[in-house]
C-alpha positions as a Markdown table, in Angstrom:
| # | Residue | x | y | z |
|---|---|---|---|---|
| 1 | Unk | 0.0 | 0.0 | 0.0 |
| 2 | Unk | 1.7 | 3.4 | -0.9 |
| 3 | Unk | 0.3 | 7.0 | -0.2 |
| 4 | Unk | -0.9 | 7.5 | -3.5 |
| 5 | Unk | -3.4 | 4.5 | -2.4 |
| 6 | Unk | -5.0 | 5.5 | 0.4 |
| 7 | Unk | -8.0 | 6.8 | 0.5 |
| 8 | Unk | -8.0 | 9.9 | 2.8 |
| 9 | Unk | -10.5 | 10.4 | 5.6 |
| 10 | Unk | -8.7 | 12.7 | 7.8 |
| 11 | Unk | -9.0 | 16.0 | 6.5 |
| 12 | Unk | -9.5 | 17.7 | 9.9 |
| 13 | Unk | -5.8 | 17.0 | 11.2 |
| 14 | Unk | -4.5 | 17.9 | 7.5 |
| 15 | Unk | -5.0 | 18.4 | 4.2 |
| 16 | Unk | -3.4 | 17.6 | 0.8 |
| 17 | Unk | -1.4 | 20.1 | -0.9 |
| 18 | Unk | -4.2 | 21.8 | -4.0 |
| 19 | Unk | -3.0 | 21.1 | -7.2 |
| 20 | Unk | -3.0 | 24.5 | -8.4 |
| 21 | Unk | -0.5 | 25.0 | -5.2 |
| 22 | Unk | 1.6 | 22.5 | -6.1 |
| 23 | Unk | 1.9 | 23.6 | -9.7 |
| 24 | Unk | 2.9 | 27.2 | -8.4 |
| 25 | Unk | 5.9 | 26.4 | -6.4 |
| 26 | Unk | 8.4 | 26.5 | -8.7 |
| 27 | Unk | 7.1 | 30.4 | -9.7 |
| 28 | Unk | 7.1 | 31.5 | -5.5 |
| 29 | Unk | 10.3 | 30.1 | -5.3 |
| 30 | Unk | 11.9 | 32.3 | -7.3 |
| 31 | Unk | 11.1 | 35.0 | -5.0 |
| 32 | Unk | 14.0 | 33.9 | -2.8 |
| 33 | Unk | 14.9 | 37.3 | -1.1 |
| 34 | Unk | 14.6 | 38.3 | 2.3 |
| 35 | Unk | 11.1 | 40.6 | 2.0 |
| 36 | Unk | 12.6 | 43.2 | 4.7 |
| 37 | Unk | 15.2 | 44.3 | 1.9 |
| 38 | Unk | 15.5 | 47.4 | 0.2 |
| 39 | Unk | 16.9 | 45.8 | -3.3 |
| 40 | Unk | 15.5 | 44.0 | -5.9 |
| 41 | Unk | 16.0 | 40.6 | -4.6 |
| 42 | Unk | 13.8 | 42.1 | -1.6 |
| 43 | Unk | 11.1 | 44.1 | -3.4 |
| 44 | Unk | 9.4 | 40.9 | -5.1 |
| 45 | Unk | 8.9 | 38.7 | -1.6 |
| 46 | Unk | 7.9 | 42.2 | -0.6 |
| 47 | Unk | 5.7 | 42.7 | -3.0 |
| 48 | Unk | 4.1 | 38.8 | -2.3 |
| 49 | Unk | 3.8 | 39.4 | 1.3 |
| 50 | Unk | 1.5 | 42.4 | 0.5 |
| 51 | Unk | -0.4 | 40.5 | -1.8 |
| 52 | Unk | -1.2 | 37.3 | -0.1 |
| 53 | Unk | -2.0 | 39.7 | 3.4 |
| 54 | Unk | -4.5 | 41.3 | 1.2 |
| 55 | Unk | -5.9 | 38.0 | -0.5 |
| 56 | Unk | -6.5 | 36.5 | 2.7 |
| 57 | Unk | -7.9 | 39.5 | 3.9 |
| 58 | Unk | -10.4 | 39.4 | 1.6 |
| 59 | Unk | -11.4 | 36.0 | 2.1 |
| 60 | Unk | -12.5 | 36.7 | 5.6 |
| 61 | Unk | -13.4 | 39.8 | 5.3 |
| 62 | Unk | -11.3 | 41.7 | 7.7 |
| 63 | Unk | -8.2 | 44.8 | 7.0 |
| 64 | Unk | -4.7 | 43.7 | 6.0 |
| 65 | Unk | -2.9 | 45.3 | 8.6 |
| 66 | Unk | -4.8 | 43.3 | 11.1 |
| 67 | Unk | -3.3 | 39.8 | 10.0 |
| 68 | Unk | -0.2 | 38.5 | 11.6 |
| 69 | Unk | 1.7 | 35.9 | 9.8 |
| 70 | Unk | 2.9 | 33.2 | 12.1 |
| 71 | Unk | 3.9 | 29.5 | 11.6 |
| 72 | Unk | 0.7 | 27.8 | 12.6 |
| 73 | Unk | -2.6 | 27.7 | 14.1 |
| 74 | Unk | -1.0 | 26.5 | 17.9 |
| 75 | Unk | 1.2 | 29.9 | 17.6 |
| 76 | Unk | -1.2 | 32.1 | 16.4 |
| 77 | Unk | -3.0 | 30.8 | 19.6 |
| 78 | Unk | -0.1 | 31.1 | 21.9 |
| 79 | Unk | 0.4 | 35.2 | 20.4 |
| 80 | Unk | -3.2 | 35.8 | 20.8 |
| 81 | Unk | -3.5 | 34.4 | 24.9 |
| 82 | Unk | 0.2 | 34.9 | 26.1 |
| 83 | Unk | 0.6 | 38.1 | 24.0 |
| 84 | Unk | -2.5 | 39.5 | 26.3 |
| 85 | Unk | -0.8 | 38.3 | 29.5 |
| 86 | Unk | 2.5 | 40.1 | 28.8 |
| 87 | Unk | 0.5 | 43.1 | 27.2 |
| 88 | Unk | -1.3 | 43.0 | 30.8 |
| 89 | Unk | 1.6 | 42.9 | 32.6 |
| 90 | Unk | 3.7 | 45.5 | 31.3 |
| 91 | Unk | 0.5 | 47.9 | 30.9 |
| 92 | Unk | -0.1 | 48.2 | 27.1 |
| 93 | Unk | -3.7 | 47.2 | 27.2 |
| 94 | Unk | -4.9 | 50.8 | 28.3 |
| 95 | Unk | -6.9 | 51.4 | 25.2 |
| 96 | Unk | -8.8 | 47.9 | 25.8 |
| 97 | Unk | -9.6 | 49.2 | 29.1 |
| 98 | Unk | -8.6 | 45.7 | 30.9 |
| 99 | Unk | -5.8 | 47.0 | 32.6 |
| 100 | Unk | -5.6 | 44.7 | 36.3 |
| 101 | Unk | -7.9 | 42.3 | 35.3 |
| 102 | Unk | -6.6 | 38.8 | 35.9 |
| 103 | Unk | -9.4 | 36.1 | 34.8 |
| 104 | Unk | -9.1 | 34.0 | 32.0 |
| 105 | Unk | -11.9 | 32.1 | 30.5 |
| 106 | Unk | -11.8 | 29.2 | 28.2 |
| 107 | Unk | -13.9 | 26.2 | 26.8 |
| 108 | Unk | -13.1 | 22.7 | 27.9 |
| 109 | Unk | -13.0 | 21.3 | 24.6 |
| 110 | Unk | -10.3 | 23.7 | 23.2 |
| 111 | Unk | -7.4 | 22.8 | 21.3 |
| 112 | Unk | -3.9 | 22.0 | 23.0 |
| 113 | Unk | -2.2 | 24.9 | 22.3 |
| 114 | Unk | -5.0 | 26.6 | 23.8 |
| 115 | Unk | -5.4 | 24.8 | 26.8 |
| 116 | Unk | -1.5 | 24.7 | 27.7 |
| 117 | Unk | -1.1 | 28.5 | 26.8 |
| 118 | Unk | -4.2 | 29.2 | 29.4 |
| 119 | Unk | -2.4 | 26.7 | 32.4 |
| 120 | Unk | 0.4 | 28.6 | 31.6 |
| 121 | Unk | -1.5 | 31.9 | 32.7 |
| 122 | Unk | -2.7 | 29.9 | 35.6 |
| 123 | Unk | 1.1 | 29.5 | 36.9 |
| 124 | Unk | 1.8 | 33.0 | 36.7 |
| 125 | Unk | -1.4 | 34.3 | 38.9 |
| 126 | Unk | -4.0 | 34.7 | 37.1 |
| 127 | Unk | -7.6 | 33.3 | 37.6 |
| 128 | Unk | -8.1 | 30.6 | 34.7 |
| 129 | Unk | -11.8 | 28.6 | 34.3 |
| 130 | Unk | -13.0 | 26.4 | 32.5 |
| 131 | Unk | -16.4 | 27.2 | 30.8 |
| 132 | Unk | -18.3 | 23.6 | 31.0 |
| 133 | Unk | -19.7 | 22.1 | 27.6 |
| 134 | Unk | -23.1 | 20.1 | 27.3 |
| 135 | Unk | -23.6 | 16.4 | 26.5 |
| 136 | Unk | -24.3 | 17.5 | 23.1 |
| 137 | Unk | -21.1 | 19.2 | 22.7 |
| 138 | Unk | -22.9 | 23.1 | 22.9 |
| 139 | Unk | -21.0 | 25.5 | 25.0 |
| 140 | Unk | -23.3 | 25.9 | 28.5 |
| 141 | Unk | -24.1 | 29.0 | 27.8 |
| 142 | Unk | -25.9 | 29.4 | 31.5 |
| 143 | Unk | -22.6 | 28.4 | 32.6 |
| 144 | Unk | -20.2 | 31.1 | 30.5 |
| 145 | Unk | -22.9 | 33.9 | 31.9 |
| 146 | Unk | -21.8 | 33.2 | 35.7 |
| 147 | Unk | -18.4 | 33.1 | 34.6 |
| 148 | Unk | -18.5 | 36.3 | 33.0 |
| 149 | Unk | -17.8 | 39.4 | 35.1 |
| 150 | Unk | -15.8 | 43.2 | 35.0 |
| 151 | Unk | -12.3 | 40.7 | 36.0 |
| 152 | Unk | -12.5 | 39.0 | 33.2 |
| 153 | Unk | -9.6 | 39.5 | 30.5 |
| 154 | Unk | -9.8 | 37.3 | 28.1 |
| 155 | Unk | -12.2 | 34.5 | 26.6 |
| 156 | Unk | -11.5 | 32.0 | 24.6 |
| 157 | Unk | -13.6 | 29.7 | 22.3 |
| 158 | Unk | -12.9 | 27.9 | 18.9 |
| 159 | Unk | -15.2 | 28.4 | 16.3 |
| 160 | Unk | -15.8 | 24.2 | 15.5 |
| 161 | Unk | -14.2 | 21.6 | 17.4 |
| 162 | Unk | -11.4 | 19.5 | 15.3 |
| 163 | Unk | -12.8 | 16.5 | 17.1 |
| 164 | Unk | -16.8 | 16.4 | 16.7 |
| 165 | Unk | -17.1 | 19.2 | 14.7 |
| 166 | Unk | -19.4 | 21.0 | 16.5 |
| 167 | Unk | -19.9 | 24.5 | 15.9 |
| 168 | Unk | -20.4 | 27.5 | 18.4 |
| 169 | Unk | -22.4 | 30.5 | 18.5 |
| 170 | Unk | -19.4 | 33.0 | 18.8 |
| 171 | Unk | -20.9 | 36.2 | 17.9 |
| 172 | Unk | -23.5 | 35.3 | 20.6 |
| 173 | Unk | -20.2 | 34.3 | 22.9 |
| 174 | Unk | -18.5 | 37.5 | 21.7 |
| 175 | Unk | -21.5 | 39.9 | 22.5 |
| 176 | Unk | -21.6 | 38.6 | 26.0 |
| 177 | Unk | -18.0 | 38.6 | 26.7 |
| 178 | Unk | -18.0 | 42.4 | 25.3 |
| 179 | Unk | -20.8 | 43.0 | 27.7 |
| 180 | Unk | -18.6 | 43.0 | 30.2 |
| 181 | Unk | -15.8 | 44.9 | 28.3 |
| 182 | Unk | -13.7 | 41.6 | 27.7 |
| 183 | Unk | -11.6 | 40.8 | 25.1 |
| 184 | Unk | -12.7 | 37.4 | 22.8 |
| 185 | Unk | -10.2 | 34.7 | 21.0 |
| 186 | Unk | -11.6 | 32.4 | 18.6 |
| 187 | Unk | -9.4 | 29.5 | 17.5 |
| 188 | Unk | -10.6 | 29.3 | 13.5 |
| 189 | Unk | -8.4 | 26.6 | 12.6 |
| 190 | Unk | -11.5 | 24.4 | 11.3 |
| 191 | Unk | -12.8 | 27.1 | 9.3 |
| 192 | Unk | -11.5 | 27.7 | 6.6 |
| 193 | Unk | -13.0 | 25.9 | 3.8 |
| 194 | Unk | -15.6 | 24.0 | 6.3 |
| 195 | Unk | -17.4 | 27.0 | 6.6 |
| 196 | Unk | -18.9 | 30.4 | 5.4 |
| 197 | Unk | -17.9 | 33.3 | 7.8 |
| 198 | Unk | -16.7 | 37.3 | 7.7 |
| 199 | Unk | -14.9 | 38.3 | 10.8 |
| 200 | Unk | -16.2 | 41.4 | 10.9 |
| 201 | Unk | -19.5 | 40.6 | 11.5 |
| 202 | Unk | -18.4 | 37.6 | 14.7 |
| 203 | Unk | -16.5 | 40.7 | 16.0 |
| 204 | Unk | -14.3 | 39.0 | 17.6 |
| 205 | Unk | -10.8 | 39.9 | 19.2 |
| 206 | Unk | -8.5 | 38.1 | 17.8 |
| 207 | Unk | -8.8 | 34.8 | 15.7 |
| 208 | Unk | -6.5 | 31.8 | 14.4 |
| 209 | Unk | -6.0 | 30.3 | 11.1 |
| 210 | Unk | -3.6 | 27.7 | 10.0 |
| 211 | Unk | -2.8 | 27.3 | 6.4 |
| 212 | Unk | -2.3 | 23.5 | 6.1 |
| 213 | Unk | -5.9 | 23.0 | 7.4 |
| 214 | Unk | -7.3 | 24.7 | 4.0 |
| 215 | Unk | -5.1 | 22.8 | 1.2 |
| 216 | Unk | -2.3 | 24.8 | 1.9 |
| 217 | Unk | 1.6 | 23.8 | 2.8 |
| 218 | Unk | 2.6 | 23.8 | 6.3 |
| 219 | Unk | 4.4 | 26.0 | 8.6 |
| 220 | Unk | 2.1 | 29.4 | 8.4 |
| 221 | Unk | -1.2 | 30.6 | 10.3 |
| 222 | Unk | -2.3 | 33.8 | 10.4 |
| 223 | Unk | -3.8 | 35.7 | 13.7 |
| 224 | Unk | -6.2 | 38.3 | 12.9 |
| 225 | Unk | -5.7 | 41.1 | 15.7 |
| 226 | Unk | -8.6 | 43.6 | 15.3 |
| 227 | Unk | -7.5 | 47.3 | 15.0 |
| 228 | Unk | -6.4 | 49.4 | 17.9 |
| 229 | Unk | -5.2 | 46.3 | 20.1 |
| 230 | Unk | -1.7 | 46.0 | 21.5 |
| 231 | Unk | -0.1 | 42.6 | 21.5 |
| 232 | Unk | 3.4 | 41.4 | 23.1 |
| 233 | Unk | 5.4 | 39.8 | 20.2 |
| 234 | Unk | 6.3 | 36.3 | 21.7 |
| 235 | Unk | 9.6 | 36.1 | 19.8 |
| 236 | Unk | 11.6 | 39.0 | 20.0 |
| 237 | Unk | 14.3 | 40.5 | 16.6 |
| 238 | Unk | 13.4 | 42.3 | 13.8 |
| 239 | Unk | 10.7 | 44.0 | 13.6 |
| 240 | Unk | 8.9 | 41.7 | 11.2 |
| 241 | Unk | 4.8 | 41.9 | 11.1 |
| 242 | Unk | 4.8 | 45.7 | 12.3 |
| 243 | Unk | 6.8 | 44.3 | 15.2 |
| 244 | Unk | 4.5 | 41.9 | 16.0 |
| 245 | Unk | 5.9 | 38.7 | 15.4 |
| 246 | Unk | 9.8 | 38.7 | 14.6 |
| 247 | Unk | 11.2 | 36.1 | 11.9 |
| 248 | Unk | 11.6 | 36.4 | 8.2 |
| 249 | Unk | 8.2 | 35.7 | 7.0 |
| 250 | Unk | 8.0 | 31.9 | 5.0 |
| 251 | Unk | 7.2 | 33.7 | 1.8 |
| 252 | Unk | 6.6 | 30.4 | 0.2 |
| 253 | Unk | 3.8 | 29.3 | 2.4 |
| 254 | Unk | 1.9 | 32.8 | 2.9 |
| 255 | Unk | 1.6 | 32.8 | -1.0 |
| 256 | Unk | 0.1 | 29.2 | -0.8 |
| 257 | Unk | -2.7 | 30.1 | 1.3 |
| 258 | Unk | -2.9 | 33.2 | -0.9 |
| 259 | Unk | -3.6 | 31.2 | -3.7 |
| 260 | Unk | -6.3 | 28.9 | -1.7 |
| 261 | Unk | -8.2 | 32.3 | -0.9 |
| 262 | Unk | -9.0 | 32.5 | -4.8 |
| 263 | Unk | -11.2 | 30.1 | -4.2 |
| 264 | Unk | -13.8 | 31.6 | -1.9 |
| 265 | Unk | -16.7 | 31.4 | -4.4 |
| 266 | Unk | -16.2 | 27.7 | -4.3 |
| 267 | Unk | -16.6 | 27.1 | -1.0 |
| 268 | Unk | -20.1 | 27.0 | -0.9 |
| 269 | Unk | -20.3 | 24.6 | -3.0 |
| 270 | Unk | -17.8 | 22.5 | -1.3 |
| 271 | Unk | -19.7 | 22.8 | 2.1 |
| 272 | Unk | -23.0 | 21.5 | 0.2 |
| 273 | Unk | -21.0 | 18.4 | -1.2 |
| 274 | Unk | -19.2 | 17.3 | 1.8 |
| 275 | Unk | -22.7 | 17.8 | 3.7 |
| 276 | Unk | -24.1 | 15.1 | 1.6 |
| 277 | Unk | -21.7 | 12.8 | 1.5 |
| 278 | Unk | -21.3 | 13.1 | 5.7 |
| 279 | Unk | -25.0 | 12.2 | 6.1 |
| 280 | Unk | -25.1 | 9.4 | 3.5 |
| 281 | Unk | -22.0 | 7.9 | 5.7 |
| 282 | Unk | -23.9 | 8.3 | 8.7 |
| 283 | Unk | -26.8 | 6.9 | 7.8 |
| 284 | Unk | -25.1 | 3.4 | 6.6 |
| 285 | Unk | -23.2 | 3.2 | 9.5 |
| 286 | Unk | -25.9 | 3.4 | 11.6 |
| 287 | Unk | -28.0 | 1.3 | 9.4 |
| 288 | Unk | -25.2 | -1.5 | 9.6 |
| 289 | Unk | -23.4 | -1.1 | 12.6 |
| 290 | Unk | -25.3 | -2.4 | 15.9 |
| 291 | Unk | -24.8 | 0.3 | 18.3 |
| 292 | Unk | -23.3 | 3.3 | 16.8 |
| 293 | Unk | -23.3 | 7.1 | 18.4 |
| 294 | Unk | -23.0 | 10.0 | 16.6 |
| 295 | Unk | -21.5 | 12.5 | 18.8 |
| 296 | Unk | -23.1 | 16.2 | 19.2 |
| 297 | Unk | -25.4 | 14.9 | 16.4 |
| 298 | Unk | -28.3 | 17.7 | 17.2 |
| 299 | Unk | -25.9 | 20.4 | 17.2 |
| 300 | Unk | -24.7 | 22.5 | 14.8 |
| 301 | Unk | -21.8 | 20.8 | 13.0 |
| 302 | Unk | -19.4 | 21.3 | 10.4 |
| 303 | Unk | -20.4 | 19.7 | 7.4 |
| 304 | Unk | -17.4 | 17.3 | 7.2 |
| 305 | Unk | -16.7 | 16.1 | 10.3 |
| 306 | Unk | -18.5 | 12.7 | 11.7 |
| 307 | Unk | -17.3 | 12.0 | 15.6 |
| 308 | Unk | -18.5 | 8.2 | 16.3 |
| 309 | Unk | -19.0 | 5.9 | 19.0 |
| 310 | Unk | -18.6 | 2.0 | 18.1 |
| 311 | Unk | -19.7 | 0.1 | 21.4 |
| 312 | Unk | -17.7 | -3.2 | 21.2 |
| 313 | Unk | -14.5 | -1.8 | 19.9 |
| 314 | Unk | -11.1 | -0.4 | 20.9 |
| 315 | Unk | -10.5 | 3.2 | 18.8 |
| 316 | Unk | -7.1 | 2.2 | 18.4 |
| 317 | Unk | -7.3 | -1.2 | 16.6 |
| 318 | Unk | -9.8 | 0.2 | 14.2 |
| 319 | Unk | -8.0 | 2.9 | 13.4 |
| 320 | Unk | -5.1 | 0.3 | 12.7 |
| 321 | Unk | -7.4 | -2.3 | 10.8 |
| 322 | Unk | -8.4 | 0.4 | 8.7 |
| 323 | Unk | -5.0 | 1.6 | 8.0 |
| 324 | Unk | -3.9 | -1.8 | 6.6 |
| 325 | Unk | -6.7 | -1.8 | 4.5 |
| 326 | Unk | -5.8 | 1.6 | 3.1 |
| 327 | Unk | -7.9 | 4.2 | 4.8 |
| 328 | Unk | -7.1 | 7.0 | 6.9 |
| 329 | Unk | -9.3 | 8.1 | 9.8 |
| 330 | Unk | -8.2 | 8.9 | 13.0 |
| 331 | Unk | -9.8 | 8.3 | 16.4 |
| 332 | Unk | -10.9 | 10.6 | 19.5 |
| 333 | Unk | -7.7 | 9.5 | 21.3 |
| 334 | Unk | -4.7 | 11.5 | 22.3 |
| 335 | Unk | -1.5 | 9.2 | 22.2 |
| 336 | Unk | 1.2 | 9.8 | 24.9 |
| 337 | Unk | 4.0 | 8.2 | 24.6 |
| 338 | Unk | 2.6 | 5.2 | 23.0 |
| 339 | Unk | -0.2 | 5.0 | 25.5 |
| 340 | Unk | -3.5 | 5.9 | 24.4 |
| 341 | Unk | -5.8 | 8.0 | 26.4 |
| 342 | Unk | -9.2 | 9.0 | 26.1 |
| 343 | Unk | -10.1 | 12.4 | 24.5 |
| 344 | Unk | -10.5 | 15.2 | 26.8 |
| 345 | Unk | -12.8 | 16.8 | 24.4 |
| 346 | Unk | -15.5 | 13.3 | 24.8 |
| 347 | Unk | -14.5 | 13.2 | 28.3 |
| 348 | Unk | -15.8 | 17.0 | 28.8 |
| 349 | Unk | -18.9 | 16.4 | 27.0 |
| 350 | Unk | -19.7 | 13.7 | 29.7 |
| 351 | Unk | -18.7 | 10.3 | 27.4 |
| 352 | Unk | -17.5 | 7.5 | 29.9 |
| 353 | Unk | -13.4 | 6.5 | 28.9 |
| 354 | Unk | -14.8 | 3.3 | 27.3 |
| 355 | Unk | -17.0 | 5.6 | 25.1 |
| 356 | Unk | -14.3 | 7.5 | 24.4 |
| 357 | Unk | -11.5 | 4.9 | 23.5 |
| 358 | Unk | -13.8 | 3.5 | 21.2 |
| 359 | Unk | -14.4 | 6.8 | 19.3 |
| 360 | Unk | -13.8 | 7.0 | 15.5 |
| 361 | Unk | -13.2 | 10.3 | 13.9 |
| 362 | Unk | -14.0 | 11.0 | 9.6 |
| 363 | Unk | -12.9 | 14.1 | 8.7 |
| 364 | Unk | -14.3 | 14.3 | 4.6 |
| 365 | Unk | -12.3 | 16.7 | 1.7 |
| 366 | Unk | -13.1 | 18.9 | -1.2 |
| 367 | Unk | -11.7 | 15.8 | -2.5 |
| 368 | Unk | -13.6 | 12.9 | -1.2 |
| 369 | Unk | -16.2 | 10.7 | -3.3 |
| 370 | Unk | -19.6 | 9.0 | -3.3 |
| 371 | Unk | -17.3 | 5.5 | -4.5 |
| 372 | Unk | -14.8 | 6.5 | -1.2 |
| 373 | Unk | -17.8 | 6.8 | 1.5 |
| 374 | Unk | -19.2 | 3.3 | 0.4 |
| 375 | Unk | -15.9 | 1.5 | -0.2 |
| 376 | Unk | -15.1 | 3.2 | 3.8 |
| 377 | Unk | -18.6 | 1.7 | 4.9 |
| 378 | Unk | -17.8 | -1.6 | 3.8 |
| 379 | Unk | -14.0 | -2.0 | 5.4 |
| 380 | Unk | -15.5 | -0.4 | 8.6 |
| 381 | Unk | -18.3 | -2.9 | 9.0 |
| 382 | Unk | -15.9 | -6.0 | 8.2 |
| 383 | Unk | -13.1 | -4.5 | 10.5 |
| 384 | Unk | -16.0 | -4.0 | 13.1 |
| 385 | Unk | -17.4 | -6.9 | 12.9 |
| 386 | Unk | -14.4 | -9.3 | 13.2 |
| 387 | Unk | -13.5 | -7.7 | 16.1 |
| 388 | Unk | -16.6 | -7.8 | 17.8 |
| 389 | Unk | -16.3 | -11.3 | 17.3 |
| 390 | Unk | -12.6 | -11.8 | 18.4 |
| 391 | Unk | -13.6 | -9.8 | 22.0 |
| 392 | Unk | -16.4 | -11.9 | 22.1 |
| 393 | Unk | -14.1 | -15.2 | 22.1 |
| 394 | Unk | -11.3 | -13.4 | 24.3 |
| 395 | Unk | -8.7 | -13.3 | 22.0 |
| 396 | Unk | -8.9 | -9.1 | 21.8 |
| 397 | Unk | -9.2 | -6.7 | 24.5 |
């Protein structure tokens, strides 16, 4: 089985490079100057930074000066929550008016780098909570409302969970925390191309973006940083990104996810397909596998993303059945040095470990097919079913 085989299923931890991408590299790279430069080798990265800021701009509807090029969604995070801290602590947050505010608020089905950036806070003194989540995988809202008072600082909720794909009301989330003259972070890693938005009208704060999530190449995000906020640039140097960010930007990768914003009339379209193709999948699995959960089914999801449970079966061995047989999915698990543990994402929505550890994850493409979904359905119920059968007789745990 080479790559070139598989068929891919788990577009929510990456996705393949677009082919009109790939045919441009060998044009970006010749724009292998160092953008900050006054010659000539300088003035056409230059020139391609300035572009792409405004492209992407454009696709979410927000300024160009208020994007950030970073190398990822998990450091666009880390800027947006430990670039508040510092800009708390050394007093450049006088225009937000949150000056000696020291709680933190943030969902407990965020992503890593959002949860280790807030613990972070937490050993340095300020006041971090956790806002609870539902069964369903909604945000308790009743819950986030007694939270939310004049020492908050900072919120922060993603827009769609990587995991279930459930989707939160953020411009509801965002009014509320502005109610109380907070500032709001939304991770939109799982947006782009998954769903229709303008920034402007969430109003949030601050948002994250990572290109490789939206057919892009690896190694740049973007942090949108609405006008008139200060931030503390995490790595210190040149004064790259209006001294936001230091580092000679990855010129490469910005234009890449330049190119991907082209294609904002498609992605309508796109939504509509996957959308079809998710519910036709779970429909046969539930039709033909006894037992099957879909998690945060009546919530709003994204239209890719199906988060299962399969009673009867380790998450792990599935996903390694599968694999053999050529598909790639991923399960709800978190693996540790080599030992799995259950998702803290099902675990905060109130699934038991066993539910947890035998969570299946389907993350569908611009890409993915009608043939793909129904060959998937068939290698699932085989895998499932044999072991079912080997549990049953003790030879599989």
């Amino acid at each position: 089985m080479t790559q070139e085989n598989i068929i891919y299923l788990d577009h929510n931890a990456t996705t393949p490079l677009a082919q009109s991408v790939f045919d441009s590299i060998p044009e970006w790279s010749r724009h292998w100057g160092n953008p900050s430069s006054i010659h000539l080798a300088g003035r056409g990265p230059k020139s391609v930074l300035r572009d792409a800021r405004k492209q992407f701009a454009d696709l979410i509807g927000s300024h160009p000066l208020e994007l950030i090029f970073t190398s990822g969604g998990s450091e666009s995070n880390n800027l947006a929550i430990q670039g508040v801290l510092h800009a708390l602590q050394t007093g450049q947050l006088k225009a937000a008016k949150i000056e000696g505010r020291k709680k933190l608020l943030y969902s407990a089905v965020e992503h890593p780098s959002v949860v280790q950036a807030m613990q972070l806070a937490a050993r340095l003194g300020f006041d971090v909570q956790t806002i609870p989540v539902l069964r369903c995988g909604r945000i308790d809202m009743e819950a986030l409302k007694s939270l939310l008072d004049e020492s908050v600082a900072l919120v922060s909720v993603m827009y769609a969970n990587n995991e279930t794909g459930n989707i939160y009301p953020v411009r509801e989330i965002a009014d509320l925390v502005h109610g109380v003259g907070a500032l709001f972070h939304c991770d939109m890693v799982q947006a782009l191309g998954k769903a229709e938005f303008n920034i402007k009208e969430l109003d949030v704060d601050f948002a994250s973006f990572s290109a490789h999530k939206f057919y892009a190449l690896k190694g740049c995000g973007v942090l949108f940083c609405r006008t008139g906020l200060v931030l503390e640039s995490l790595i210190q140097g040149g004064g790259q990104e209006r001294g936001r960010r230091a580092g000679t930007e990855n010129i490469l990768a910005i234009a890449a996810l330049a190119k991907m914003s082209e294609y904002k009339s498609d992605i309508l379209k796109h939504l509509g397909e996957m959308k079809v193709l998710r519910d036709d999948l779970e429909a046969q699995m539930k039709a033909r596998i006894e037992g099957v959960l879909i998690n945060g089914e009546q919530s709003a999801r994204l239209p890719n993303t199906t988060s299962a449970i399969i009673p009867g079966v380790d998450g792990e061995s599935l996903l390694m059945n599968l694999d053999l047989k050529g598909f790639a999915v991923s399960t709800g698990a978190a693996c540790s040095s080599g030992n799995p543990e259950p998702s803290p994402v099902l675990l905060a929505m109130g699934l038991s470990r066993a539910e947890a550890q035998s969570s299946l994850r389907v993350g569908l493409g611009w890409g993915t097919t009608k043939e793909q979904i129904d060959a998937f359905v068939e290698a699932l119920v085989e895998v499932t079913n044999r072991l079912r059968s080997l549990d049953q007789e003790g030879q599989y745990v």
